[in-house]
C-alpha positions in Angstrom: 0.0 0.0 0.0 1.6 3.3 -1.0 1.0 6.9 0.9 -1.3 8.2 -1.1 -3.8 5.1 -0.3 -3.8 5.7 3.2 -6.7 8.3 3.3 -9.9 9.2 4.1 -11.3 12.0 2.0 -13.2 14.2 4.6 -14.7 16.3 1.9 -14.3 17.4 -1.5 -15.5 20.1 -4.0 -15.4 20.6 -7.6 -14.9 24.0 -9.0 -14.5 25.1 -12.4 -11.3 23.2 -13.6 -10.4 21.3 -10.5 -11.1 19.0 -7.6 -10.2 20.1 -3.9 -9.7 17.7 -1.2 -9.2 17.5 2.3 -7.5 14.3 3.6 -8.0 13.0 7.3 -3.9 13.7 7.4 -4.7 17.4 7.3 -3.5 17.5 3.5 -5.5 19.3 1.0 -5.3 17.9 -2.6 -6.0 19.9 -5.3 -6.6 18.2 -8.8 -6.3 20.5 -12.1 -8.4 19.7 -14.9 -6.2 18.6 -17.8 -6.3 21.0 -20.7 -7.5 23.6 -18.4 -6.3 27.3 -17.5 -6.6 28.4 -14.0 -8.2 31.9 -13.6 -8.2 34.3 -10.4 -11.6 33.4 -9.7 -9.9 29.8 -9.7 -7.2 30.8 -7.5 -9.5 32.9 -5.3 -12.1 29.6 -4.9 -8.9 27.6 -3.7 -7.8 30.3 -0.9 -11.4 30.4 0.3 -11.5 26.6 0.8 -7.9 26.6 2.5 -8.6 29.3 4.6 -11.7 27.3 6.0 -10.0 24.3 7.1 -7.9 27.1 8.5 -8.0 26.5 12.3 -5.8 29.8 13.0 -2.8 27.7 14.4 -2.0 24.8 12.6 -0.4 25.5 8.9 -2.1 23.7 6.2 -0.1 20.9 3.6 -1.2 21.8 0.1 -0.4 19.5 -2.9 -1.6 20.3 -6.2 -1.3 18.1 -9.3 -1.5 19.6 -12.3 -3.2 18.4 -15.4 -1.7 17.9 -19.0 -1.7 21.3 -20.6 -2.5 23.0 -17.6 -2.1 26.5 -17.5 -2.5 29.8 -15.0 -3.3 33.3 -16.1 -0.9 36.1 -14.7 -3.5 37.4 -12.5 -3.7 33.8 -10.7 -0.3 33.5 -10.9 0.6 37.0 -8.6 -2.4 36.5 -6.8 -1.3 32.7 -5.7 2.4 34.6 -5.2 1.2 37.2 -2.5 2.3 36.7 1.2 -1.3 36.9 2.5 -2.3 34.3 0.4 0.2 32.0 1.9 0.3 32.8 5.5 -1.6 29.8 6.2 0.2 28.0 4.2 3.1 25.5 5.9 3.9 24.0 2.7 3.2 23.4 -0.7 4.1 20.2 -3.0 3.2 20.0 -6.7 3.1 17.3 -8.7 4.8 18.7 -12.2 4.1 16.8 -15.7 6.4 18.7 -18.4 8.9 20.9 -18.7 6.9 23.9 -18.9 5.4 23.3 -15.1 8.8 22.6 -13.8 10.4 26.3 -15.0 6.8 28.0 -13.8 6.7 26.7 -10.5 10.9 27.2 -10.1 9.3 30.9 -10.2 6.9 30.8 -7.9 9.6 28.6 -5.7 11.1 31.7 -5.2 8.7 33.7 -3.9 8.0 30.8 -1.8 11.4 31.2 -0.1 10.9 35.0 0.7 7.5 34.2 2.7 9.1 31.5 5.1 6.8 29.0 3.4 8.2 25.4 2.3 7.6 24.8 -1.6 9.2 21.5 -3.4 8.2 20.2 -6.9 7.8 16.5 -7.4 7.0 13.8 -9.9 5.2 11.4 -8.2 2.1 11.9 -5.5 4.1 9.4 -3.0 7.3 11.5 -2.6 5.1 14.7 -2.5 2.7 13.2 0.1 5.7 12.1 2.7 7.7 15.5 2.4 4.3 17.2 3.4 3.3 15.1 6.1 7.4 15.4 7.2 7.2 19.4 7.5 6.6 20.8 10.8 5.1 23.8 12.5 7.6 25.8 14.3 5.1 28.4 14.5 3.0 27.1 17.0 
């Protein structure tokens, strides 16, 4: 049985062009639609669902996998960059799929770094799952 099989999903929504989960481990999976564009009213719908599993003192684990052909406009892009956004945030693991993801989110790695929040890129969910569940919360 790998990681990623030993969960419970506690609940789940479907927005536009994705799937957000929240794991019984406290990690919330979010799914991209293949051949889909995220917008700010994407990346807006994500930050309202972390920020209610938000307890106010534990940071949250956030992995995303993208899709094939997934893309994010510019205005999800800085919005997803900002340091409000991501005060809630402990870390944040992606799952990449070409080349293009890998040099985007290398970008928003190092924003990442300047907000204290942990951001790693991965190829498989397994990996990404046990770096996440690894991290912890000096903040509290």
């Amino acid at each position: 049985m790998t990681l990623t099989e030993k969960y419970i999903i506690l609940e789940s929504h479907r927005s536009r062009a994705s799937i957000t989960e929240f794991w019984d481990n406290g990690i919330i999976f979010i799914k991209l639609d293949d051949n889909s564009e995220v917008t700010l009213t994407d990346a807006k719908e994500h930050h309202a669902f972390l920020k209610a599993k938000f307890d106010g003192k534990n940071k949250l684990r956030v992995l995303t996998e993208s899709g094939r052909y997934t893309t994010i406009a510019k205005e999800a892009r800085e919005f997803s960059t900002l340091p409000e956004t991501n005060k809630m945030t402990l870390g944040s693991a992606v799952i990449i799929k070409s080349l293009a993801h890998r040099i985007l989110i290398n970008f928003i790695i190092s924003f990442a770094r300047q907000q204290n929040m942990h951001m790693r890129m991965f190829e498989n969910k397994d990996n990404a799952v046990e770096w996440l569940l690894a991290l912890e919360d000096k903040s509290i």
